[in-house]
C-alpha positions as CSV (number, residue, x, y, z in Angstrom):
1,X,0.0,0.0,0.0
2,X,1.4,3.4,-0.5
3,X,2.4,6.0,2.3
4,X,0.0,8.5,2.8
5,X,1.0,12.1,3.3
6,X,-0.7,15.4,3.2
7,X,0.5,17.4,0.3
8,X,3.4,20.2,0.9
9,X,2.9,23.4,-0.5
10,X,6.2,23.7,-2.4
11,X,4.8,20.6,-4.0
12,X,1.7,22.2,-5.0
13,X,2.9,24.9,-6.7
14,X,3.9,23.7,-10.2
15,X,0.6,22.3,-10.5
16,X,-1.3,25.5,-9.4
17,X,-0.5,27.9,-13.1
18,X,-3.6,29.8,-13.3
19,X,-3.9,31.3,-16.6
20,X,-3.8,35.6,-16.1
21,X,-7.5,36.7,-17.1
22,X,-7.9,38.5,-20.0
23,X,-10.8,41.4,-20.5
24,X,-10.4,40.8,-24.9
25,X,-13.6,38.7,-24.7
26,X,-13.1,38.6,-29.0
27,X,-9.4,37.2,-28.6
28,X,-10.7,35.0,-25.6
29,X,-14.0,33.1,-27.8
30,X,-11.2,32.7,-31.2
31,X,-8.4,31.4,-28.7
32,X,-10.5,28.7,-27.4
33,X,-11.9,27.6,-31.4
34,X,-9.8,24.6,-32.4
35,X,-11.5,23.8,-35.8
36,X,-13.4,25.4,-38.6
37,X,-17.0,24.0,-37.1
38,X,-15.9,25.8,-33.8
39,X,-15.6,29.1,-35.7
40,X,-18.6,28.3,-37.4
41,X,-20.7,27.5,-34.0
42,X,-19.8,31.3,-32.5
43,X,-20.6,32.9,-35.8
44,X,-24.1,31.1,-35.7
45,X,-24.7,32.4,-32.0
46,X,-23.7,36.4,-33.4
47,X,-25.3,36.5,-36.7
48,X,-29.0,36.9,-37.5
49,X,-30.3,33.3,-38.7
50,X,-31.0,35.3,-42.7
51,X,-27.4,36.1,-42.7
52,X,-26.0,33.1,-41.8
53,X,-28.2,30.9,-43.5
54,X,-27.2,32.7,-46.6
55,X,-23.9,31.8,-46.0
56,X,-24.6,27.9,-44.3
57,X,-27.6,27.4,-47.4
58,X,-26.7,25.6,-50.7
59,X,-29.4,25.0,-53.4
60,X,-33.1,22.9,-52.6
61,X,-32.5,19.9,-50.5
62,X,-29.0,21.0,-49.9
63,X,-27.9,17.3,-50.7
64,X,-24.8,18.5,-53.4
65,X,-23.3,20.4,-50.2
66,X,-23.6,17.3,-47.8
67,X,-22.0,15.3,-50.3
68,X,-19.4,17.2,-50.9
69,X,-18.2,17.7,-47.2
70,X,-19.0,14.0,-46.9
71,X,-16.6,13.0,-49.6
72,X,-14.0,14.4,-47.3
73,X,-14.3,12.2,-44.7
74,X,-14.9,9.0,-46.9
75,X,-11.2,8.9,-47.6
76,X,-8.1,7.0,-45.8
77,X,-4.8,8.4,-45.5
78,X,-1.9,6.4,-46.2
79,X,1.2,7.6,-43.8
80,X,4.6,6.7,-44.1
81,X,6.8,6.4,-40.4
82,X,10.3,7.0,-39.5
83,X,10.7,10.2,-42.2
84,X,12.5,13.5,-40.9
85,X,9.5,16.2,-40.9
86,X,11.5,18.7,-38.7
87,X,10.9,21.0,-41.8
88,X,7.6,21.2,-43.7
89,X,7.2,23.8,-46.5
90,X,3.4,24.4,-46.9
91,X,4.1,26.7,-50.4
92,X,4.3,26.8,-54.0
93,X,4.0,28.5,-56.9
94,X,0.2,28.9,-57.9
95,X,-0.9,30.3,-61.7
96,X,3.4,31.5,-61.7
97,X,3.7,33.4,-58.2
98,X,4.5,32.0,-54.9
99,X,1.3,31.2,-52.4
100,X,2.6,30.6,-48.7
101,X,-0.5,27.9,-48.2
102,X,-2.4,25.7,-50.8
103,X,-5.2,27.2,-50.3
104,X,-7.0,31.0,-50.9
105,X,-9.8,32.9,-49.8
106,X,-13.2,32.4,-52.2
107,X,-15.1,35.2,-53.8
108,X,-18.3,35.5,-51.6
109,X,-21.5,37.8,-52.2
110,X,-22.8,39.7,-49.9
111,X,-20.2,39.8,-47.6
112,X,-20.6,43.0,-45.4
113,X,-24.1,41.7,-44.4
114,X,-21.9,38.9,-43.2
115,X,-20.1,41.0,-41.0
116,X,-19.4,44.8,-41.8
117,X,-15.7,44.5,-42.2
118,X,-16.5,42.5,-44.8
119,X,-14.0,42.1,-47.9
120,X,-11.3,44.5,-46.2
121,X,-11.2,41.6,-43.4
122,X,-10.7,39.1,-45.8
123,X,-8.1,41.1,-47.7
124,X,-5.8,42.1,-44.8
125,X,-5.7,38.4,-43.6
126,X,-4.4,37.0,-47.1
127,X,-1.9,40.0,-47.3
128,X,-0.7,38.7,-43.7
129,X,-0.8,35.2,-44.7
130,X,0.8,35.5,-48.2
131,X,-2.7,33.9,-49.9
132,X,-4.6,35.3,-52.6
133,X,-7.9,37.2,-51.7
134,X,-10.1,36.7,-55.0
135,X,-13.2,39.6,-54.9
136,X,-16.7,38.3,-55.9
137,X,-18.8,40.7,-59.1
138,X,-21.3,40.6,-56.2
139,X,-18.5,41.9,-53.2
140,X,-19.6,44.4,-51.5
141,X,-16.5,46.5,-51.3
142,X,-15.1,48.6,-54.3
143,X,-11.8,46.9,-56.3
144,X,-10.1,49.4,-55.7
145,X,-10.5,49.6,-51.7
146,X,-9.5,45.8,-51.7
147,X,-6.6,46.4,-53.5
148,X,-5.7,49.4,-51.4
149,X,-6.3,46.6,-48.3
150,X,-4.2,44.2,-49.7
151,X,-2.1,46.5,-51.9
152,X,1.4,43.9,-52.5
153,X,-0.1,40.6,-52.1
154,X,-1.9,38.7,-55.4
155,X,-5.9,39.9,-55.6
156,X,-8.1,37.7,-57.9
157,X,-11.6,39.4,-59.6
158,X,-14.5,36.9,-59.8
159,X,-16.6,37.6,-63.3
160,X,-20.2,37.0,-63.6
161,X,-21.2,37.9,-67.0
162,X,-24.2,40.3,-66.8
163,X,-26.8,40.1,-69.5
164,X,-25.4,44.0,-69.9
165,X,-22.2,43.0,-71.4
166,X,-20.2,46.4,-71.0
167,X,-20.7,47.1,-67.7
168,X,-19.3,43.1,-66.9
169,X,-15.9,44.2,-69.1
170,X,-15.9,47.6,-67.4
171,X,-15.7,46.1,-64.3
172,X,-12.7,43.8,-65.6
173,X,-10.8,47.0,-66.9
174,X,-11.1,48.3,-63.3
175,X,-9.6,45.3,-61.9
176,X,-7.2,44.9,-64.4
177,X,-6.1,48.5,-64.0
178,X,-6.0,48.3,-60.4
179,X,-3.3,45.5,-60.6
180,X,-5.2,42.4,-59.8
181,X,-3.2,39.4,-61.5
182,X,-6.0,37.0,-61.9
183,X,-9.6,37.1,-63.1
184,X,-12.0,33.8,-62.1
185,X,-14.4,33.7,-64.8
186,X,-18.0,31.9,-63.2
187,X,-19.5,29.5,-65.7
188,X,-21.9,27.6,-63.6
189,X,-24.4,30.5,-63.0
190,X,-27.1,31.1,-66.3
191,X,-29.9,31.6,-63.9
192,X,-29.5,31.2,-59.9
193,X,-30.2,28.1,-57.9
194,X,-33.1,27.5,-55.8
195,X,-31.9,28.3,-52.7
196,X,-34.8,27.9,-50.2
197,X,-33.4,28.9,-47.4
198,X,-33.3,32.5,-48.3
199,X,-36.6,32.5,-49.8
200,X,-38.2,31.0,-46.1
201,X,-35.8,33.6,-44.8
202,X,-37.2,36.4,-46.7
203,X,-33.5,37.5,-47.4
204,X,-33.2,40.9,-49.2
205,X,-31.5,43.5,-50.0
206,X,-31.4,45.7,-47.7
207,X,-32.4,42.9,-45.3
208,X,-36.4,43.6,-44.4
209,X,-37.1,44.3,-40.6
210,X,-40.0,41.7,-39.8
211,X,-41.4,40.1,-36.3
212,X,-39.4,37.3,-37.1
213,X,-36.3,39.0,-37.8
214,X,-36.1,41.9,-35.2
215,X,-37.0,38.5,-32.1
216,X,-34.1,36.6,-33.6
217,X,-31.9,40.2,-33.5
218,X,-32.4,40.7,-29.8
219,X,-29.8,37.8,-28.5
220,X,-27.2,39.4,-31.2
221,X,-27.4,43.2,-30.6
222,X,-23.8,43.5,-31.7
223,X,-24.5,42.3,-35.3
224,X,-27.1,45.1,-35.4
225,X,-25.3,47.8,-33.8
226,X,-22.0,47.4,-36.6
227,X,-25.0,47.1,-39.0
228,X,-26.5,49.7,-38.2
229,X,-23.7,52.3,-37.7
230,X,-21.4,51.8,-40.4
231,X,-21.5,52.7,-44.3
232,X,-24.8,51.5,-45.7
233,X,-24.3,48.1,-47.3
234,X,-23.6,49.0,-51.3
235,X,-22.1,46.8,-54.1
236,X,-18.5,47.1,-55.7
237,X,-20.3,46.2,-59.1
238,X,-24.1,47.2,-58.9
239,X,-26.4,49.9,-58.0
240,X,-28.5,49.5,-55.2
241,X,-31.1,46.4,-55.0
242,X,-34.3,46.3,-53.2
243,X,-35.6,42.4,-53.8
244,X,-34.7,39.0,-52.8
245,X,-31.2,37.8,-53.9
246,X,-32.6,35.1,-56.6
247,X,-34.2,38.2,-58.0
248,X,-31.1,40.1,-58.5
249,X,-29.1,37.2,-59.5
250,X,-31.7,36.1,-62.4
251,X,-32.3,40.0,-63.6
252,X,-28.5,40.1,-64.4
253,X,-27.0,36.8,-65.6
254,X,-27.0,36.1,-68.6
255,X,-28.4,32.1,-70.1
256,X,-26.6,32.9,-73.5
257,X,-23.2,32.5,-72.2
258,X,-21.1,30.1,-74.5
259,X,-17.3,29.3,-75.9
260,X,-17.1,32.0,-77.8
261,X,-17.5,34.3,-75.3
262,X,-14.9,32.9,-72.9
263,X,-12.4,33.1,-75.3
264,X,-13.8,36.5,-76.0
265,X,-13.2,37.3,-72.1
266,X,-9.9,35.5,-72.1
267,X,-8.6,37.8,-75.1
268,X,-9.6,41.1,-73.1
269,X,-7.6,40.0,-69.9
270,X,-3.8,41.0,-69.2
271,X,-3.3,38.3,-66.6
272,X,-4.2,34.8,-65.9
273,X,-7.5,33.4,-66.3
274,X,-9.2,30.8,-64.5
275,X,-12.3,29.2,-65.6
276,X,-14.7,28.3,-62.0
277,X,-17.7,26.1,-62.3
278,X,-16.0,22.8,-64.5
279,X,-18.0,19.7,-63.4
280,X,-17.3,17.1,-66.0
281,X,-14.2,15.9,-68.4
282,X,-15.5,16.9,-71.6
283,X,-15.7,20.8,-70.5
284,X,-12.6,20.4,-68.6
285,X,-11.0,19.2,-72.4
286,X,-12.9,22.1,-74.4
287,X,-11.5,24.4,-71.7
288,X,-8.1,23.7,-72.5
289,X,-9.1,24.8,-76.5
290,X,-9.7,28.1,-74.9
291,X,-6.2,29.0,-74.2
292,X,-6.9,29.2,-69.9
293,X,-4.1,29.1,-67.3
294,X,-6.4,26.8,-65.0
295,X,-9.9,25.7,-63.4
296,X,-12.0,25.6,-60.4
297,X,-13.7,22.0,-60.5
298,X,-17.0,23.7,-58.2
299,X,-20.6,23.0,-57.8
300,X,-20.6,26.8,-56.5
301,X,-20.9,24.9,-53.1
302,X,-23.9,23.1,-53.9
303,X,-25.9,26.6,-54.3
304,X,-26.7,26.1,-58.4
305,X,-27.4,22.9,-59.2
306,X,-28.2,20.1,-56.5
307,X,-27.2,16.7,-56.5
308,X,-24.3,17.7,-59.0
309,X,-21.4,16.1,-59.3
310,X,-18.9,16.1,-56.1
311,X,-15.9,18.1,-57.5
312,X,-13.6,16.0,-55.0
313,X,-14.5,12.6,-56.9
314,X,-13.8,14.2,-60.3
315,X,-10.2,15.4,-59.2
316,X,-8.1,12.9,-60.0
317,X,-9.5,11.5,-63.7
318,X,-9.4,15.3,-64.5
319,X,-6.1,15.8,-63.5
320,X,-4.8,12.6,-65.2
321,X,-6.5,13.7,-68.8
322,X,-5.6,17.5,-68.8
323,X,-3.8,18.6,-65.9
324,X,-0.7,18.9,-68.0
325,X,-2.3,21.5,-70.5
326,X,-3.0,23.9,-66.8
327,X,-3.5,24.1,-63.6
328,X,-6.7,22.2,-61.9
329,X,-7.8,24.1,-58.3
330,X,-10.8,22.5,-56.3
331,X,-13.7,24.0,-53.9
332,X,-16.6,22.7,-52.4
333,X,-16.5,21.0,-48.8
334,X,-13.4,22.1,-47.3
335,X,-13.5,22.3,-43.7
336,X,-10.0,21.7,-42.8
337,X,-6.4,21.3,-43.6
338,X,-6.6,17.3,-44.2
339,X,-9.6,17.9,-47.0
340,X,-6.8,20.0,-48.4
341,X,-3.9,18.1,-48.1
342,X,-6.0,15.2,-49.8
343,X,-7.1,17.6,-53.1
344,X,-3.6,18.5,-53.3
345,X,-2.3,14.6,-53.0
346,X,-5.1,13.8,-55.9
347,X,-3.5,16.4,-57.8
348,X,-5.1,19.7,-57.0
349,X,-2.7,22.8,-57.6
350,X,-4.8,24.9,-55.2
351,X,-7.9,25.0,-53.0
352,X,-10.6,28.1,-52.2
353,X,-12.4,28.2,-48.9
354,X,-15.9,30.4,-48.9
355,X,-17.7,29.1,-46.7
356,X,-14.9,28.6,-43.5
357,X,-13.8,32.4,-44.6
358,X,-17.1,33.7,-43.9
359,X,-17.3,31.6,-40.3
360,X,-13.9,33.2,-38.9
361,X,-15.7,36.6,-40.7
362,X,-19.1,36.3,-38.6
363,X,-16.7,34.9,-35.5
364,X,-14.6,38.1,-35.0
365,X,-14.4,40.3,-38.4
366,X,-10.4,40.4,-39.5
367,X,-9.3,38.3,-36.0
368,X,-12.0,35.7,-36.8
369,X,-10.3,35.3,-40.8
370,X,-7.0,35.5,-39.1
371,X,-7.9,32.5,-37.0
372,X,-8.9,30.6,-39.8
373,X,-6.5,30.5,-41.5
374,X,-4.0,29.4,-39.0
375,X,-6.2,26.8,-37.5
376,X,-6.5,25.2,-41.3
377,X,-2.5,26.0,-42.1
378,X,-1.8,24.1,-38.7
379,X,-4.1,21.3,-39.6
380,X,-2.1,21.3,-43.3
381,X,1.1,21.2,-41.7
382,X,0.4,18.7,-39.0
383,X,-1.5,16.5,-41.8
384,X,1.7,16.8,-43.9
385,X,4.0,15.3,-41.2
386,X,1.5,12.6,-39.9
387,X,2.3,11.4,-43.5
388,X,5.5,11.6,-43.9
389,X,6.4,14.5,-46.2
390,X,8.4,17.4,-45.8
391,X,7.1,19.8,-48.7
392,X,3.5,19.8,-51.3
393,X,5.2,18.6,-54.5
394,X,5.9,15.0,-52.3
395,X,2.3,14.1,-51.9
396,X,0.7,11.9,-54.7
397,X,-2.2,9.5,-54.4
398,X,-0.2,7.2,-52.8
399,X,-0.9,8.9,-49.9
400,X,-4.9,9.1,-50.2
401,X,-7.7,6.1,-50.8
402,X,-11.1,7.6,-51.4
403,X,-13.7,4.8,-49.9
404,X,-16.5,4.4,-51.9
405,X,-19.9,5.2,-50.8
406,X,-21.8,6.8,-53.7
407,X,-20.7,4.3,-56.3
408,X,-22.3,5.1,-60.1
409,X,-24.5,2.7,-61.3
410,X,-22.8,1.3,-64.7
411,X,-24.4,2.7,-67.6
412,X,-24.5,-0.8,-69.3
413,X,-26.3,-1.9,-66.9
414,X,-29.4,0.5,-67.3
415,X,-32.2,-1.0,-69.2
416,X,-32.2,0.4,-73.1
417,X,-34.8,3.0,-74.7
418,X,-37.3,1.3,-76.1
């Protein structure tokens, strides 16, 4: 049996560290978030449901969103041991200029009704973090104010093309003149999805004051007061909007969109163009005719089309038939650094994150972004250790199994037309 003795105080001591208290409540609520879904829990508990739903909502039954993020986790990582990963480099060039992490900030809409820093947020944390910040036709912060936010680091323009076809190329010659490198040209948008959510919601812009919406402001007066006493929310690209966002959205895109016209675009551009939206081979191959410097396989996180294809399971044939003609980025369903080590082992060049960008946004503005992107850097760094590699360009499939769950039915096996 062992000797009992009442403890010493000397002996107490070490084990008695209380942490000093700290009165930042903001650096207090993002210290104690580990993971994106944390971030994503406090910016559900300070954001009116509209506003986050826009952000948390993909297109009718939502299923292309859950099987995205699903796909994710229905993969096995295949480590090696005993490999010196003292040193891991989490960069590399991306579209011909260095990138410090594999992955960049999305082009969101809306984004000051988000949270009122908004874009300039989202723009200072990629300076910091040497990743691009790509601006969305449907930001809510003028080009050239991001550019003046991030005003040495690599600023990409999202292009919807408008129905009115000079003021879409007038809004490239602004970006282009104010020294962003890259233009991400949206394919996957002739009209806009159904997303319910928003029309339940009643979301609008401006946002309508209702019952509904003023009982679910009163636990979040924060939200309201930055709302409510900053710069009315505007639109880098548009004039003011009073309807429901799928409204907007179908009054200016334009069904007629074709080849020709993206090789139109692609002519008008000084820097590299990147076509977002692929979500089969045969595009990906007519793509490559077009003369592009890469592609976004996207379902526009499952908020156009549902039950469309998961851009995670087309990776690695797309890669394999054109991925030497240009570069091949991914989106849709990353939640952490592992989804994004496992894109990049299947071959992706690069990943965007919309979705876990606006979380750390609704979370705590610029510090909530901030956060983000160093809990999903760790988790890339970590990730690339626990397998065994010391830089990007050593992960292949070797290092990645994706399980099968949603298998395709074989097409020979479907019964013929009559």
């Amino acid at each position: 049996m062992p000797q009992r003795r009442l403890p010493k105080v000397h002996d107490l001591a070490p084990l008695m560290q209380f942490k000093k208290p700290s009165l930042d409540f903001k650096a207090n609520r993002l210290a104690k978030a580990q993971t994106v879904y944390d971030l994503r829990r406090i910016a559900q508990r300070r954001t009116p449901k509209a506003a986050f739903d826009y952000t948390e909502g993909a297109a009718e039954a939502e299923i292309s969103l859950g099987r995205a993020r699903q796909a994710f986790e229905d993969i096995q990582f295949n480590p090696s041991i005993l490999r010196n990963v003292a040193d891991v480099s989490t960069g590399w060039d991306v579209l011909g200029a260095p990138v410090s992490l594999p992955f960049g900030i999305a082009p969101t809409g809306f984004t000051r009704m988000m949270q009122t820093e908004g874009e300039v947020a989202g723009a200072h944390a990629a300076a910091k973090h040497g990743i691009p910040f790509s601006l969305s036709t449907m930001g809510t912060t003028g080009i050239e104010d991001v550019k003046a936010a991030n005003p040495h680091g690599r600023n990409w323009f999202q292009l919807y093309m408008w129905k009115d076809r000079d003021r879409s190329m007038a809004l490239v010659d602004r970006a282009a003149a104010a020294g962003f490198d890259t233009l991400l040209v949206t394919v996957d948008v002739p009209v806009a999805g159904a997303r319910l959510r928003d029309k339940r919601n009643g979301f609008s812009i401006p946002p309508q004051l209702t019952l509904g919406t003023v009982a679910n402001a009163i636990p979040r007066p924060w939200w309201w007061y930055d709302f409510l006493t900053t710069e009315p929310l505007s639109f880098a690209s548009l004039d003011r909007w009073s309807g429901t966002v799928g409204e907007l959205l179908d009054t200016m895109f334009d069904p007629t969109v074709d080849f020709d016209d993206l090789r139109w675009i692609r002519d008008q551009w000084p820097g590299k163009v990147v076509v977002k939206g692929i979500q089969n081979l045969d595009d990906a191959k007519k793509v490559a005719h077009v003369g592009v410097d890469g592609i976004i396989l996207s379902n526009h996180g499952g908020r156009q089309l549902d039950r469309a294809p998961i851009p995670f399971h087309l990776l690695p044939e797309i890669v394999r038939e054109v991925g030497s003609e240009y570069e091949v980025h991914l989106d849709t369903g990353i939640m952490s650094g592992a989804d994004i080590v496992a894109a990049v082992a299947l071959g992706a060049r690069f990943t965007l994150l919309g979705r876990a960008y606006l979380y750390g946004l609704m979370a705590g503005g610029e510090d909530g972004v901030n956060r983000m992107i160093e809990i999903v850097g760790e988790q890339v760094a970590r990730t690339m250790r626990l397998l065994g590699v010391n830089a990007l360009e050593e992960l292949g499939p070797q290092h990645v199994t994706q399980l099968v769950r949603l298998a395709p039915r074989s097409r020979t096996s479907l019964p013929s037309t009559p």
